[in-house]
Biopython code that builds the backbone (N, CA, C, O; Angstrom):
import numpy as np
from Bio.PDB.StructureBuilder import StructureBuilder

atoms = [
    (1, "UNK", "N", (-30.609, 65.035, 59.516)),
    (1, "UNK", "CA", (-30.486, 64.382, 58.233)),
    (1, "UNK", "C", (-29.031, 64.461, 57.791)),
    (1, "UNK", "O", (-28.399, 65.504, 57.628)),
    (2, "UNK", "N", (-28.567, 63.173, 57.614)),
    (2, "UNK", "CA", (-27.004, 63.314, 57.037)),
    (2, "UNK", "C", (-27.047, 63.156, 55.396)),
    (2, "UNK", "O", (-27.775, 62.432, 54.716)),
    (3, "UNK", "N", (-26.033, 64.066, 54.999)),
    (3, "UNK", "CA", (-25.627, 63.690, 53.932)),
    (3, "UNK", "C", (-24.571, 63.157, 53.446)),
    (3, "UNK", "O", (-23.480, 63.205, 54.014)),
    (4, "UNK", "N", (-24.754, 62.669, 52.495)),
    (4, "UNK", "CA", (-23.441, 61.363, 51.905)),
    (4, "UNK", "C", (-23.067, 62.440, 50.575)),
    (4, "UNK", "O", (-23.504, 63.396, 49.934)),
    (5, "UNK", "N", (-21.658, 61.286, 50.727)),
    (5, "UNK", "CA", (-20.930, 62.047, 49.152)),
    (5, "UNK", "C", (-21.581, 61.135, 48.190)),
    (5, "UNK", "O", (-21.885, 59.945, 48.282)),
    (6, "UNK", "N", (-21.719, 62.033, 47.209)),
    (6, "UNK", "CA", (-22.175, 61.242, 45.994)),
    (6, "UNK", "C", (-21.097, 60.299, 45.075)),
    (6, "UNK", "O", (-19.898, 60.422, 44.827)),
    (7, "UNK", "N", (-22.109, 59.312, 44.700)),
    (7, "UNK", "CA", (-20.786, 58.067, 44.264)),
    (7, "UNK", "C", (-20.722, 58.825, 42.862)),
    (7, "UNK", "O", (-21.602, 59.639, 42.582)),
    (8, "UNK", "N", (-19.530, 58.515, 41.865)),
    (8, "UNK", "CA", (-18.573, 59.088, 40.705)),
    (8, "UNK", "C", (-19.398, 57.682, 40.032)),
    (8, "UNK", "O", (-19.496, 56.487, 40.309)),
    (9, "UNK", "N", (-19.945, 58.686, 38.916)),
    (9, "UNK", "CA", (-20.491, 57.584, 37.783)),
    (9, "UNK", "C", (-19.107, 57.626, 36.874)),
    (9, "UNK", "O", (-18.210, 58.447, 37.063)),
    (10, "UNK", "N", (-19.084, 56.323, 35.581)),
    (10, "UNK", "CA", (-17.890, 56.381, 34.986)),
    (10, "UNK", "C", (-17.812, 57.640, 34.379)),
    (10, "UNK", "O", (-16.852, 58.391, 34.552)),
    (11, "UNK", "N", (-18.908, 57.943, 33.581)),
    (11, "UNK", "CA", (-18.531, 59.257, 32.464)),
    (11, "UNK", "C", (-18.254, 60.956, 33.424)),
    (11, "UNK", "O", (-18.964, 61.503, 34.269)),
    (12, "UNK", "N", (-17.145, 61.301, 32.913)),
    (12, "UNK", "CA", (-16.549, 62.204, 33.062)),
    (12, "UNK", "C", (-17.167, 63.541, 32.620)),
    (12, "UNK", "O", (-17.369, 63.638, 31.410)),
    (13, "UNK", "N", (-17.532, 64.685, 33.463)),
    (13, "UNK", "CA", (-18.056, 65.779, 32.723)),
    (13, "UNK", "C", (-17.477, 66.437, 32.159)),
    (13, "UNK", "O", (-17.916, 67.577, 32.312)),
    (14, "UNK", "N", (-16.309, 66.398, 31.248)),
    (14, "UNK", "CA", (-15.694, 66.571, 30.400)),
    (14, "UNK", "C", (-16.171, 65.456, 28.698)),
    (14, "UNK", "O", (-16.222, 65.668, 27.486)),
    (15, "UNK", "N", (-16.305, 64.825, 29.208)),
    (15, "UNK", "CA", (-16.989, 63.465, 28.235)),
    (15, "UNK", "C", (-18.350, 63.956, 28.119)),
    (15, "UNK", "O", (-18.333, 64.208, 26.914)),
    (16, "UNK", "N", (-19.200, 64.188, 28.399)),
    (16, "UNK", "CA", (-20.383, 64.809, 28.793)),
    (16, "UNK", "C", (-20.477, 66.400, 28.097)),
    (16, "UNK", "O", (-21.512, 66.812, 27.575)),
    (17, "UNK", "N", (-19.322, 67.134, 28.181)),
    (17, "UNK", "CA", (-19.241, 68.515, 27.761)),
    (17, "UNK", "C", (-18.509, 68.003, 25.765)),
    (17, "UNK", "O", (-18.461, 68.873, 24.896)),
    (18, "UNK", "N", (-18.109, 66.691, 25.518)),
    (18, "UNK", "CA", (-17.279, 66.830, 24.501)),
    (18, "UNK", "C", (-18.740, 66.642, 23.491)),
    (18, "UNK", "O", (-19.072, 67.286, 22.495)),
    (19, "UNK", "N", (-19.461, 65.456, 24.214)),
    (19, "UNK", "CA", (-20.733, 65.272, 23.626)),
    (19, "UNK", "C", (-21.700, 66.016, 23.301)),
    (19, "UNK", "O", (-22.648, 65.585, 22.645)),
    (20, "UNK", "N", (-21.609, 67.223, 23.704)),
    (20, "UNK", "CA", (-22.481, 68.302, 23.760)),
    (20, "UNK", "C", (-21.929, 68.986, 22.780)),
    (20, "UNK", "O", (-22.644, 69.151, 21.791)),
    (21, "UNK", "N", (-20.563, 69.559, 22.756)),
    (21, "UNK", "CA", (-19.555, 70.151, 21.262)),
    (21, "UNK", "C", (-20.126, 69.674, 20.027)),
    (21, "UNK", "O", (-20.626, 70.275, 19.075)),
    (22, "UNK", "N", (-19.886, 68.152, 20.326)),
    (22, "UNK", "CA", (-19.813, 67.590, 18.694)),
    (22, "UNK", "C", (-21.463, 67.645, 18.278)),
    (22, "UNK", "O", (-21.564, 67.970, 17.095)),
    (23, "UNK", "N", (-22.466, 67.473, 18.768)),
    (23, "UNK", "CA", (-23.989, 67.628, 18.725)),
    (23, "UNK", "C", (-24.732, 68.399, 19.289)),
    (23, "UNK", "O", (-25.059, 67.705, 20.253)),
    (24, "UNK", "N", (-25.255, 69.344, 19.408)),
    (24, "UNK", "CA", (-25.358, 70.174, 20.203)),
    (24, "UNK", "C", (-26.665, 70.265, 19.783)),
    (24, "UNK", "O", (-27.347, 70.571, 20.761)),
    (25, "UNK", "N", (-27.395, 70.136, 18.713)),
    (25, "UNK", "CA", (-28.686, 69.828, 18.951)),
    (25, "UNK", "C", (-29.927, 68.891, 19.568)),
    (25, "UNK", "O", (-31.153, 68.833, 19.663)),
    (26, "UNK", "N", (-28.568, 68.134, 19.948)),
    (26, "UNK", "CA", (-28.909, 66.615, 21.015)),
    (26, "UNK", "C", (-29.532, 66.734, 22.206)),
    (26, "UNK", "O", (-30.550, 66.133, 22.550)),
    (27, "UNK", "N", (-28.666, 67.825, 23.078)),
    (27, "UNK", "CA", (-28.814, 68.007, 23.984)),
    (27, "UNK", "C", (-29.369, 69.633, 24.675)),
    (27, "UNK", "O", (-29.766, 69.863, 25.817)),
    (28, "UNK", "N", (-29.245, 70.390, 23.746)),
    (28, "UNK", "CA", (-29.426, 71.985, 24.473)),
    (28, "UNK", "C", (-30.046, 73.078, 22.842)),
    (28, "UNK", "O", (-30.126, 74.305, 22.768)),
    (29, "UNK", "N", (-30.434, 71.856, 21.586)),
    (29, "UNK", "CA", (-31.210, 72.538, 20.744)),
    (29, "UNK", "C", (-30.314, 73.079, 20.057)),
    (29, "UNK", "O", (-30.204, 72.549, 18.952)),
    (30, "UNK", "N", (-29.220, 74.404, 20.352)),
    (30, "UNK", "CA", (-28.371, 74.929, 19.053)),
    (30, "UNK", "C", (-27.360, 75.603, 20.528)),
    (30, "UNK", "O", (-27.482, 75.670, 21.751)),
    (31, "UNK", "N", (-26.006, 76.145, 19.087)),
    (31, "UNK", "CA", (-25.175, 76.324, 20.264)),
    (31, "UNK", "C", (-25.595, 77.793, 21.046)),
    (31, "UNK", "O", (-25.765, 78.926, 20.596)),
    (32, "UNK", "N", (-25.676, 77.262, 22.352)),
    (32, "UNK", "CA", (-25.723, 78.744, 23.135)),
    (32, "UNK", "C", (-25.006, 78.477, 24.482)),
    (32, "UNK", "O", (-25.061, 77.370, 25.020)),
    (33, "UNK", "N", (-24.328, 79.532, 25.013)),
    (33, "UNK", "CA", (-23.650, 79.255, 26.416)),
    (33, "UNK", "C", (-24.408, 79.230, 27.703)),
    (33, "UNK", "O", (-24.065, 78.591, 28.698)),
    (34, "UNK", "N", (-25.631, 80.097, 27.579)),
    (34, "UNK", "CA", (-26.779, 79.811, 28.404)),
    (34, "UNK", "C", (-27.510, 78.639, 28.401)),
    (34, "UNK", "O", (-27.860, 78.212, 29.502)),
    (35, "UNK", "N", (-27.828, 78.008, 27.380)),
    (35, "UNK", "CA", (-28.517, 76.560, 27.627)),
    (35, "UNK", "C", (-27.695, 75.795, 27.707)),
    (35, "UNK", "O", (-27.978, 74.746, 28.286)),
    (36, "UNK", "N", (-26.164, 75.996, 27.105)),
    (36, "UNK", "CA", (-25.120, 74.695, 27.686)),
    (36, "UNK", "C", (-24.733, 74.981, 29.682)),
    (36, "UNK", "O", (-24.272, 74.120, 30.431)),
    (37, "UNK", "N", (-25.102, 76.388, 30.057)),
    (37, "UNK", "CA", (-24.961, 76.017, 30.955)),
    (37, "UNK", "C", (-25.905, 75.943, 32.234)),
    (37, "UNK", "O", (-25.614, 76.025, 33.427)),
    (38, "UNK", "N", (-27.203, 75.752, 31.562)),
    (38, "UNK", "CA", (-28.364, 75.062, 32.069)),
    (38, "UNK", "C", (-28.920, 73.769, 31.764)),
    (38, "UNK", "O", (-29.777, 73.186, 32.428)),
    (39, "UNK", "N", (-28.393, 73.385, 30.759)),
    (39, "UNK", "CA", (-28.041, 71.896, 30.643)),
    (39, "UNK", "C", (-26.988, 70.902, 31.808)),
    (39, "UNK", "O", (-27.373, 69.891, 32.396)),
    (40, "UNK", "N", (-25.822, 71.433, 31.894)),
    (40, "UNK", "CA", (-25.017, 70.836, 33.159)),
    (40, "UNK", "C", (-25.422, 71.217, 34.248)),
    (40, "UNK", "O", (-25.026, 70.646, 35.264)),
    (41, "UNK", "N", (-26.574, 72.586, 34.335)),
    (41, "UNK", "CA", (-26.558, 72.600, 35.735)),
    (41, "UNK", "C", (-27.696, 71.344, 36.209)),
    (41, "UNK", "O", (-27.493, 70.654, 37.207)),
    (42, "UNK", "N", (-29.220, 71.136, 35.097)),
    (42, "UNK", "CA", (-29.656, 70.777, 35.187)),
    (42, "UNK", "C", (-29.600, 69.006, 35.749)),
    (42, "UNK", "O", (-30.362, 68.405, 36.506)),
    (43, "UNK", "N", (-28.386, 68.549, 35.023)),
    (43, "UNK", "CA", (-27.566, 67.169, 34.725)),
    (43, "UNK", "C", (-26.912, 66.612, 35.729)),
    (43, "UNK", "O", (-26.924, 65.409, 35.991)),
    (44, "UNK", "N", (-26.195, 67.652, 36.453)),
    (44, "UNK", "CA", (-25.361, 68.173, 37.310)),
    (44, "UNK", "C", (-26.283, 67.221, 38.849)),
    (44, "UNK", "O", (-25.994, 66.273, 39.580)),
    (45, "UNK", "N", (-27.543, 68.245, 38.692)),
    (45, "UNK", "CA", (-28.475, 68.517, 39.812)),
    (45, "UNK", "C", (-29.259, 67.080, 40.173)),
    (45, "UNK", "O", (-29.476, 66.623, 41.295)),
    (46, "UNK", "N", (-29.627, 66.492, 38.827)),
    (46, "UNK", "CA", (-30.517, 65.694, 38.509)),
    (46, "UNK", "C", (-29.668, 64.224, 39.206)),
    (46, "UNK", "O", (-30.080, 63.426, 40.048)),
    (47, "UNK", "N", (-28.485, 64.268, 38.545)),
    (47, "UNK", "CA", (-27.533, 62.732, 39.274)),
    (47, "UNK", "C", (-27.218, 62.920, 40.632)),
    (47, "UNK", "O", (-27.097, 61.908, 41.323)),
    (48, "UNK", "N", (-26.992, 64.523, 41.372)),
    (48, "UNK", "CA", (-27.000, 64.410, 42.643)),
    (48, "UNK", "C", (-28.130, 63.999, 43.264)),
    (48, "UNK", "O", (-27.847, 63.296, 44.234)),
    (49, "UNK", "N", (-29.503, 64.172, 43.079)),
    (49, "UNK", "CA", (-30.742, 64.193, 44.001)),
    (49, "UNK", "C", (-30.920, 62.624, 43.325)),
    (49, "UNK", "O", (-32.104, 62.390, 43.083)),
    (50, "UNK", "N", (-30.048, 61.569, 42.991)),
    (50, "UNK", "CA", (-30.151, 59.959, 43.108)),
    (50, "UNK", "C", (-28.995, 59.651, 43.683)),
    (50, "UNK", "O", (-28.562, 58.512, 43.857)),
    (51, "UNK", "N", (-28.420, 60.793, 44.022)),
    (51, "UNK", "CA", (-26.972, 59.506, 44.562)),
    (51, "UNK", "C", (-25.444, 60.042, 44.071)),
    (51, "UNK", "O", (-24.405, 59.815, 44.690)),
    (52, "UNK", "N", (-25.545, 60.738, 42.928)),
    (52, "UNK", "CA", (-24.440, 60.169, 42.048)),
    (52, "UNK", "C", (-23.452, 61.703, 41.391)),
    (52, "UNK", "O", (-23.982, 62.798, 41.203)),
    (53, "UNK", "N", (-22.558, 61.518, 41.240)),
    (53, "UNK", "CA", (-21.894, 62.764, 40.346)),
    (53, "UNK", "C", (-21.283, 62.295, 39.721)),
    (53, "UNK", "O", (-20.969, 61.127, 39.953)),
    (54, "UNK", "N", (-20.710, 63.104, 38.389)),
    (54, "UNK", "CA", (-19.826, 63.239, 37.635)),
    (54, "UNK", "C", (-18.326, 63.098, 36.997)),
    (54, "UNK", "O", (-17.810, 64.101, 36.503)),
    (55, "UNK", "N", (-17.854, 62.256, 37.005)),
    (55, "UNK", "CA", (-16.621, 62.056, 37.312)),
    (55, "UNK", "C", (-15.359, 63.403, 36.813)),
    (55, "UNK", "O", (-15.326, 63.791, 35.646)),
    (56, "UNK", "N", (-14.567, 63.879, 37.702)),
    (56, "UNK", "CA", (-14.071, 65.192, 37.418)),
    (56, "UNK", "C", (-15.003, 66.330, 37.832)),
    (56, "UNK", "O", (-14.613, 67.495, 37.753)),
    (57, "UNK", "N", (-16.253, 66.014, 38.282)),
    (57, "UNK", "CA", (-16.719, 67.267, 38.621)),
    (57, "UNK", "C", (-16.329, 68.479, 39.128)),
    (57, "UNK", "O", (-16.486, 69.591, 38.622)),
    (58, "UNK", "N", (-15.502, 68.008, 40.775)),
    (58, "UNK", "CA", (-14.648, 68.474, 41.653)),
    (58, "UNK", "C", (-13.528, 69.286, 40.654)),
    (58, "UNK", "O", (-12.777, 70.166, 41.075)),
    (59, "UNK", "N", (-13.544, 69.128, 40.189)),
    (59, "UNK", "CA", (-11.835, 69.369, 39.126)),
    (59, "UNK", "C", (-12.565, 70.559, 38.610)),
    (59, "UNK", "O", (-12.419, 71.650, 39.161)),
    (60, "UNK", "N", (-13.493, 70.372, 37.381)),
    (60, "UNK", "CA", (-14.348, 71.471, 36.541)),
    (60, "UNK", "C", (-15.011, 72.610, 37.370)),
    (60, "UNK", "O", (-15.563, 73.510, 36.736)),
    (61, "UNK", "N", (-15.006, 72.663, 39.075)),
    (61, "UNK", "CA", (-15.680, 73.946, 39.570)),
    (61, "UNK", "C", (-14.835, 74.938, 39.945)),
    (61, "UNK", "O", (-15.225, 76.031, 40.357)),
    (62, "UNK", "N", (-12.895, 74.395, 39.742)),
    (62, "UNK", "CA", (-12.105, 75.246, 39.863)),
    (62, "UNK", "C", (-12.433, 76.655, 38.105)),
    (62, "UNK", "O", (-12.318, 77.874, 37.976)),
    (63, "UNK", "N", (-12.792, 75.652, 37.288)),
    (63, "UNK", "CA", (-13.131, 76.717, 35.969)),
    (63, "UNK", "C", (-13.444, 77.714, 36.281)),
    (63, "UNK", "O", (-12.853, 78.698, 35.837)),
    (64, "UNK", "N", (-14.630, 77.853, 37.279)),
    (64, "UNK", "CA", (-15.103, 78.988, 37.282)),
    (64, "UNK", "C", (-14.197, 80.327, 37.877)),
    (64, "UNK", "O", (-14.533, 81.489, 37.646)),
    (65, "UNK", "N", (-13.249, 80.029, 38.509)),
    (65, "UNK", "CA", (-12.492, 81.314, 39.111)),
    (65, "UNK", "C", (-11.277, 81.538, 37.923)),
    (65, "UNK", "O", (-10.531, 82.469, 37.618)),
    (66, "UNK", "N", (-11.492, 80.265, 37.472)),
    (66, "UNK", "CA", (-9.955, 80.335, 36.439)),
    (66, "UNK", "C", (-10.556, 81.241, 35.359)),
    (66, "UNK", "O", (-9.747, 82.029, 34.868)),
    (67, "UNK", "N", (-11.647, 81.286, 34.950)),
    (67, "UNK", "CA", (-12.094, 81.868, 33.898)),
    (67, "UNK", "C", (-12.050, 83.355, 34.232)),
    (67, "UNK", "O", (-11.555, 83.985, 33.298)),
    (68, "UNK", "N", (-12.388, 84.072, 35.204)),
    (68, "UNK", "CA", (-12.034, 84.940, 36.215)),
    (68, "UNK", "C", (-10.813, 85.560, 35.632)),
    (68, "UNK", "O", (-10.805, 86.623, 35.011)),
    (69, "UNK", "N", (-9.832, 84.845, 35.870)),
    (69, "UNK", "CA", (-8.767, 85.474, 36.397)),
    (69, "UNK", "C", (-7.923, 85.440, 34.411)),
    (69, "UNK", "O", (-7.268, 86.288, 33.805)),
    (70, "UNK", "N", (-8.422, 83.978, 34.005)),
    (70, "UNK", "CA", (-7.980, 84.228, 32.271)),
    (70, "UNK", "C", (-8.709, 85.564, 31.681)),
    (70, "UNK", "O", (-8.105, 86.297, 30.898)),
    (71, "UNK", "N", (-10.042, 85.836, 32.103)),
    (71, "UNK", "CA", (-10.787, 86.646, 31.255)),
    (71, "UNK", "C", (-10.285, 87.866, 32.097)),
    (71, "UNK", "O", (-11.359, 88.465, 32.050)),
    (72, "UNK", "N", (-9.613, 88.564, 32.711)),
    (72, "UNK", "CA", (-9.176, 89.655, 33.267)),
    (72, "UNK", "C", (-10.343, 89.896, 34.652)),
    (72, "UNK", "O", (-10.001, 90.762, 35.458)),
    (73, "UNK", "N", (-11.639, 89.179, 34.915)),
    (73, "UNK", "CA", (-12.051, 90.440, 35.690)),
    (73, "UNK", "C", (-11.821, 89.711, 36.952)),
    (73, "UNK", "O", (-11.206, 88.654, 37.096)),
    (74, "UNK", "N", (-12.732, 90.831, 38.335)),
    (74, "UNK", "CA", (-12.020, 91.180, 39.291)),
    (74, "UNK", "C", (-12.222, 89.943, 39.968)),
    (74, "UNK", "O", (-11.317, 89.245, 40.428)),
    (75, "UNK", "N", (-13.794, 89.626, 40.026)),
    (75, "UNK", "CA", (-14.430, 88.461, 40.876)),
    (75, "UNK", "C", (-14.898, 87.270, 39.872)),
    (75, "UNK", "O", (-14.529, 87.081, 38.713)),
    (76, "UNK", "N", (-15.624, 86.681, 40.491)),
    (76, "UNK", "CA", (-16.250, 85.645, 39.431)),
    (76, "UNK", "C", (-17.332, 85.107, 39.985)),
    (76, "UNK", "O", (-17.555, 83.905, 40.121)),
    (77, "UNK", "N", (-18.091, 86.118, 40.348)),
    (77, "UNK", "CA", (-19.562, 86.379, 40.884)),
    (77, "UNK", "C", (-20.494, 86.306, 40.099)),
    (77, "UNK", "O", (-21.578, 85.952, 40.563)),
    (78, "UNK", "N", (-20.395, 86.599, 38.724)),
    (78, "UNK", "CA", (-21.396, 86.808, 37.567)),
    (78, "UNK", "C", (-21.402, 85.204, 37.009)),
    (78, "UNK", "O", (-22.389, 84.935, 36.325)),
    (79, "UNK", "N", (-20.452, 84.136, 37.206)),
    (79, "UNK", "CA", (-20.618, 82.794, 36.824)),
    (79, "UNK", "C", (-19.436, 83.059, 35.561)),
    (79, "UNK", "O", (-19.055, 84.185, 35.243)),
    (80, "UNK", "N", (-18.825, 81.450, 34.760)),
    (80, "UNK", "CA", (-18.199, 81.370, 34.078)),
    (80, "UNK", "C", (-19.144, 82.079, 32.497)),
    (80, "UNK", "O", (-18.776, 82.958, 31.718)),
    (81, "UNK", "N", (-20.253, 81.365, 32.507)),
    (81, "UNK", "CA", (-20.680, 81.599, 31.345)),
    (81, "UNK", "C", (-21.454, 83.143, 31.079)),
    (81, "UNK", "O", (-21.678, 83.529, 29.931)),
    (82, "UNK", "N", (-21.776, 83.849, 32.129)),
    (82, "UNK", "CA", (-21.567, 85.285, 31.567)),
    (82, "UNK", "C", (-20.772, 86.258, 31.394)),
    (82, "UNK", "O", (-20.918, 87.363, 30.872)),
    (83, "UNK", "N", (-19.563, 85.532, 32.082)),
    (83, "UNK", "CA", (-17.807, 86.268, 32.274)),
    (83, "UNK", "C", (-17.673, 85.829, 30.584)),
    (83, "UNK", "O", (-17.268, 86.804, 29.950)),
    (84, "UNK", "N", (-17.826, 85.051, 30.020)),
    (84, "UNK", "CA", (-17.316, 84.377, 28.635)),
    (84, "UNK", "C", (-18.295, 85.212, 27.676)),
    (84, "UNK", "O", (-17.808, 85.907, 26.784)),
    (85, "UNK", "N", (-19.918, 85.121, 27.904)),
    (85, "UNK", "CA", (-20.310, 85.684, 27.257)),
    (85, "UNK", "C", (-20.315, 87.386, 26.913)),
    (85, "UNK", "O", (-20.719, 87.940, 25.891)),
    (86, "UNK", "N", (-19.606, 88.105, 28.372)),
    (86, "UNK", "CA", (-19.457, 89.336, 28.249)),
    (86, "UNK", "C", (-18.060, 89.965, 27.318)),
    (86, "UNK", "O", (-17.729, 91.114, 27.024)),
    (87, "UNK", "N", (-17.522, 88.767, 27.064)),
    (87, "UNK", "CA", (-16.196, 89.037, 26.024)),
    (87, "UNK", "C", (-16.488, 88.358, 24.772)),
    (87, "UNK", "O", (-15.507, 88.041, 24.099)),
    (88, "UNK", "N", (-17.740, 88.049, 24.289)),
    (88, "UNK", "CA", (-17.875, 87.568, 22.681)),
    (88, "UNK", "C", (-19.138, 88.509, 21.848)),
    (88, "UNK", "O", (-20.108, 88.985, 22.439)),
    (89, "UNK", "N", (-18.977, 88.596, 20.927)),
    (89, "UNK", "CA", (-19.675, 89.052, 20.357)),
    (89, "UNK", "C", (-21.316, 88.636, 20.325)),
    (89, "UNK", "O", (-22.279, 89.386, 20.163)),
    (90, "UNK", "N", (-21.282, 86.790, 20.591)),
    (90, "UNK", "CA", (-22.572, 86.349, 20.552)),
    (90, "UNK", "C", (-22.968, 85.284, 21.161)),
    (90, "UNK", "O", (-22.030, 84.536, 20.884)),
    (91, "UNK", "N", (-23.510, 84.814, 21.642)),
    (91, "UNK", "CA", (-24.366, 83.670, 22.408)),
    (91, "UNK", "C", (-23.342, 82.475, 21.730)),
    (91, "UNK", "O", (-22.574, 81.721, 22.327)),
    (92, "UNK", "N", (-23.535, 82.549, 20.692)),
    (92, "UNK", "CA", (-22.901, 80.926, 19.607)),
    (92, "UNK", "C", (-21.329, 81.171, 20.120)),
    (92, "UNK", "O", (-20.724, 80.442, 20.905)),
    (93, "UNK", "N", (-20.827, 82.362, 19.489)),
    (93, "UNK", "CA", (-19.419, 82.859, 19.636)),
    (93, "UNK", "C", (-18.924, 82.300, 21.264)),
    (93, "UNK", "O", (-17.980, 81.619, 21.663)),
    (94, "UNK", "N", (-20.066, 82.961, 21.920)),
    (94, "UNK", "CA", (-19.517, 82.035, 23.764)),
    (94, "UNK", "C", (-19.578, 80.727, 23.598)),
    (94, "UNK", "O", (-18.465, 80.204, 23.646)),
    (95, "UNK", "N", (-20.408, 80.040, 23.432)),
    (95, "UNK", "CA", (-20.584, 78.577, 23.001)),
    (95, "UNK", "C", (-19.302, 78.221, 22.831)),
    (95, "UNK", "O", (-18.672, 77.916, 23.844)),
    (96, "UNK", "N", (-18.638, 78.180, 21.535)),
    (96, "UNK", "CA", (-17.352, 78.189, 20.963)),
    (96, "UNK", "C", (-16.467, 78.348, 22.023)),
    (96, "UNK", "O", (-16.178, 77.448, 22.812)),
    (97, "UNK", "N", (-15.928, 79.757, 22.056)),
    (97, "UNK", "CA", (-15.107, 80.366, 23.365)),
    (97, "UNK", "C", (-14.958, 79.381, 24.798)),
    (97, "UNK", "O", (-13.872, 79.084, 25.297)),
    (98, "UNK", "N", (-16.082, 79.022, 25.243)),
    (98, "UNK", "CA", (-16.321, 77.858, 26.070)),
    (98, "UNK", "C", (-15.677, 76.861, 26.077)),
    (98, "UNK", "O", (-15.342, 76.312, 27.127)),
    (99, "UNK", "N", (-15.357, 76.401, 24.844)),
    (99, "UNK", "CA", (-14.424, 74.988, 24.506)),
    (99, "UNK", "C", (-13.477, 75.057, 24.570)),
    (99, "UNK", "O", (-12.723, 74.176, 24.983)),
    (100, "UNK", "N", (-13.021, 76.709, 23.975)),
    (100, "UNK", "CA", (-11.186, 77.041, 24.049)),
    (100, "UNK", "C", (-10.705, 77.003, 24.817)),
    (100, "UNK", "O", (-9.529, 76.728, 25.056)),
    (101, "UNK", "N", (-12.010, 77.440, 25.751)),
    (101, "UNK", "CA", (-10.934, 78.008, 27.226)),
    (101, "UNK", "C", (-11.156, 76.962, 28.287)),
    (101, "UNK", "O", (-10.672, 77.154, 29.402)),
    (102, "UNK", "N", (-11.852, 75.866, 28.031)),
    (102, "UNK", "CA", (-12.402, 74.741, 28.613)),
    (102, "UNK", "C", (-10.830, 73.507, 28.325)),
    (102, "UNK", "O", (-10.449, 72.612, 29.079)),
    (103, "UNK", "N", (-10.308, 73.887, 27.138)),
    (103, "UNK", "CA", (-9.002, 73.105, 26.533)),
    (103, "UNK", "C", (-7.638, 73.462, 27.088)),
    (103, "UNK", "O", (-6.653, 72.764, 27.329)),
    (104, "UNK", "N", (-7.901, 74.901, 27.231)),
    (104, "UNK", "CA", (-6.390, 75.581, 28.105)),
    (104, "UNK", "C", (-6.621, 74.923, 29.326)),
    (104, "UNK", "O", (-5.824, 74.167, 29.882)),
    (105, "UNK", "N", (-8.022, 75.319, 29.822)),
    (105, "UNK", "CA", (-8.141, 74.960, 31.629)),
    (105, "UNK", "C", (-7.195, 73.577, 31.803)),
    (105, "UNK", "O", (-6.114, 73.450, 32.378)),
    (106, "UNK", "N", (-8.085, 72.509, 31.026)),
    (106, "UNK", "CA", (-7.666, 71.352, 31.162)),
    (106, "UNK", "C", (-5.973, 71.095, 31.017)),
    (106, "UNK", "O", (-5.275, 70.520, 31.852)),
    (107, "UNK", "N", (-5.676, 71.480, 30.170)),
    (107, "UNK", "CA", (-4.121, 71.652, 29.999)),
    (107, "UNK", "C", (-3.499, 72.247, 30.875)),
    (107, "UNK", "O", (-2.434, 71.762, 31.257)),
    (108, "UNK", "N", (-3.819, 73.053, 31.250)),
    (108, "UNK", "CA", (-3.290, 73.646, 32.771)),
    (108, "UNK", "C", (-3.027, 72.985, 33.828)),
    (108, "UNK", "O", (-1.985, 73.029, 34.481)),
    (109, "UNK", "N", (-4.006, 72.329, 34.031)),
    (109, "UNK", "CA", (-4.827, 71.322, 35.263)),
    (109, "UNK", "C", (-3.852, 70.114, 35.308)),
    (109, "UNK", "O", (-3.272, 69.665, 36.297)),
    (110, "UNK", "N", (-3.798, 69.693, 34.040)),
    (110, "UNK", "CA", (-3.083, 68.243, 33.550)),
    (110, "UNK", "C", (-1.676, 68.438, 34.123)),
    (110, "UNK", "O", (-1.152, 67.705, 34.961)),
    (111, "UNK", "N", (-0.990, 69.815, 33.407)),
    (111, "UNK", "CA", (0.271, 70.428, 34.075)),
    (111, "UNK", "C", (1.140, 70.626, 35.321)),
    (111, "UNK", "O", (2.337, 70.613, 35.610)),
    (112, "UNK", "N", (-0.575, 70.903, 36.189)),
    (112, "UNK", "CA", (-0.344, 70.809, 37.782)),
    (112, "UNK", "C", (0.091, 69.513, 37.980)),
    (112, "UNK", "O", (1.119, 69.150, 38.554)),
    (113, "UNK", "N", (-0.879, 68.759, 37.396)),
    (113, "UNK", "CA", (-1.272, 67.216, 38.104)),
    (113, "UNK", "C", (0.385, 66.440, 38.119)),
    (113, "UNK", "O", (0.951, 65.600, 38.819)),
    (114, "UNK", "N", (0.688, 67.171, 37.069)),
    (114, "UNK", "CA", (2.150, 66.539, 36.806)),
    (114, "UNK", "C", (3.002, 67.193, 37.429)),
    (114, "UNK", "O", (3.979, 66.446, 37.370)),
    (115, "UNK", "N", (3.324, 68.131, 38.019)),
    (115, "UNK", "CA", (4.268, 69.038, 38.359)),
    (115, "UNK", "C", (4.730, 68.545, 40.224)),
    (115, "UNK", "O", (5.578, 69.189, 40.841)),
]
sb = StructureBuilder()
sb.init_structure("model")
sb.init_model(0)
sb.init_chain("A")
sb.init_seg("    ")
for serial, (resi, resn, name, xyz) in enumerate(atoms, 1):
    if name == "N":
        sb.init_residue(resn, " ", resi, " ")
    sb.init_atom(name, np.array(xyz, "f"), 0.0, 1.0, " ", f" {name:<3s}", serial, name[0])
structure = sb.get_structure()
């Protein structure tokens, strides 16, 4: 059985993650970093098993080590969103935190792209 790359729908999972910020009862009920990030995994999963991904996806799975290495620890085995949630006070507070450091990433990224 071969597999194919999945074709890049237009919306960007960054576009997808901004939509989720501004409403968040839309999509994952209230803010939490665990259902936002069982929501993308779910989303994620759901457009691959038709065909299709995310545009920037590829880009957004470097986050997870970057978050790693911004949040001080050693590996990034535990995932982005319990590395985030183990430095906030609360589920919502990660939520939040998520976006900040979701805004540096990108700025970072943008930085390379240019460099």
């Amino acid at each position: 059985m071969s597999t194919s790359t999945p074709q890049e729908i237009d919306e960007s999972i960054y576009d997808l993650l901004e939509h989720v910020r501004k409403r968040p009862g839309m999509s994952i009920a209230e803010p939490s970093i665990y259902r936002l990030q069982c929501f993308l995994v779910g989303y994620t999963a759901g457009l691959g098993r038709v065909g299709f991904a995310l545009r920037d996806h590829e880009e957004f799975c470097g986050f997870h080590d970057w978050v790693a290495r911004r949040l001080g620890f050693v590996g990034s085995a535990s995932g982005w969103a319990n590395m985030i949630r183990d430095k906030s006070a609360s589920d919502e507070e990660a939520f939040k935190q998520f976006y900040s450091l979701l805004e540096e990433f990108r700025k970072e990224s943008r930085e390379k792209s240019c460099a």
